[in-house]
N, C-alpha and C positions, 0 to 999 in steps of 0.2 A: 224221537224217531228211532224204530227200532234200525239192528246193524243189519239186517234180511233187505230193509228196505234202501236204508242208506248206500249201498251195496247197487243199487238200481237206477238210485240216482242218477241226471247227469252231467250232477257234476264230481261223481266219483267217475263215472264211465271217463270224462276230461281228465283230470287227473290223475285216474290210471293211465289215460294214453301217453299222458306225458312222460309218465316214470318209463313205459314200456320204449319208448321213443329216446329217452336219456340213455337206455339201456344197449340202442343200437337193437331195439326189436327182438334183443339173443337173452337168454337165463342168465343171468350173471354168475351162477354158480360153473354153469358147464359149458356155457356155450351156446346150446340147444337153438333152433331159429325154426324149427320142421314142426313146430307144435304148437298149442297152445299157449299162451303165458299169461301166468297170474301175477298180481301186483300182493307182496306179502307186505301187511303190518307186520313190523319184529317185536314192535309192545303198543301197548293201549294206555289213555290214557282220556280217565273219568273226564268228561265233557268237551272233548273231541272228538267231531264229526269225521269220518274217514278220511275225506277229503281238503282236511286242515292239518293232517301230519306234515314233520317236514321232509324235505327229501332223502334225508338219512335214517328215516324211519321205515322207510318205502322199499320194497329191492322187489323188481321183476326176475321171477323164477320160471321156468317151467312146471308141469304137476310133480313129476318126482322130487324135484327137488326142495318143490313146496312143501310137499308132506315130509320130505326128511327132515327139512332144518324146522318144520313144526313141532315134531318130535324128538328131536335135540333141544329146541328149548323147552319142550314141555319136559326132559329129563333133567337140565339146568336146573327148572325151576325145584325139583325135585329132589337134587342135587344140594341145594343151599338152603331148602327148608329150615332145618335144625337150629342153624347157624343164628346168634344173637342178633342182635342190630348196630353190634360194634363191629362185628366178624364183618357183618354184611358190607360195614360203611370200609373196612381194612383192603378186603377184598375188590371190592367196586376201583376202589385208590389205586390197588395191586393194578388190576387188571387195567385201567388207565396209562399206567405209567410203564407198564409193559406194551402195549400196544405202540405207545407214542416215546419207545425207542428207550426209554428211562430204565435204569435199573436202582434199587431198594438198596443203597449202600452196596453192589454186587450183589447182594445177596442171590438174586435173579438173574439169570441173563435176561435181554432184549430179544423177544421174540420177531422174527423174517417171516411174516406170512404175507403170500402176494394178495395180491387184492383178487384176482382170479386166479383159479386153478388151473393147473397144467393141463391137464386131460379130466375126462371125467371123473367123478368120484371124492374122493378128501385124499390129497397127495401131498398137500404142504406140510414143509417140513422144520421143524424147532433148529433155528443155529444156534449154536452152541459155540462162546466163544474158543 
């Protein structure tokens, strides 16, 4: 089935309502509730149908938002190109274990990022111990 149609489905149309409904109906980036909202895959994965992601894969956006954080990862992806498949697997660990408060012998601080943003826009800010 192609993703055009999958997309049409209804049991994507379900599914998205749910995400959008977990969401509190608002973008979880900004807030946003006066607009449209789209249900964003953050990755794909060969032989899953849209609507067999799991819910951490799902984030209801509004349009703008949607299109930035598309474009963030599409520069991401862009980003790590080069990178080996040992870089890739260090990094992935890094970013792990950053995220979930851990730091690398110190070598990193533990990054504060709220789960939502202040206001609109990207405002979260790195602590530093």
């Amino acid at each position: 089935m192609k993703y055009s149609d999958q997309l049409k489905d209804f049991r994507w149309k379900e599914r998205s309502g749910q995400i959008k409904e977990a969401a509190g109906n608002r973008c979880e980036e900004c807030g946003e509730d006066e607009t449209r909202l789209d249900v964003h895959h953050s990755y794909y994965q060969t032989g899953l149908l849209a609507w067999e992601y799991p819910d951490e894969a799902l984030h209801c956006l509004c349009g703008d938002c949607h299109e930035i954080r598309a474009q963030e990862e599409r520069e991401l992806l862009k980003a790590i190109h080069p990178l080996t498949r040992w870089q890739l697997y260090e990094l992935t660990k890094h970013i792990r274990m950053t995220l979930n408060g851990q730091s690398a012998g110190n070598a990193y601080p533990p990054m504060d990022l709220p789960l939502r943003p202040r206001k609109r826009g990207w405002d979260c800010e790195i602590q530093q111990p």
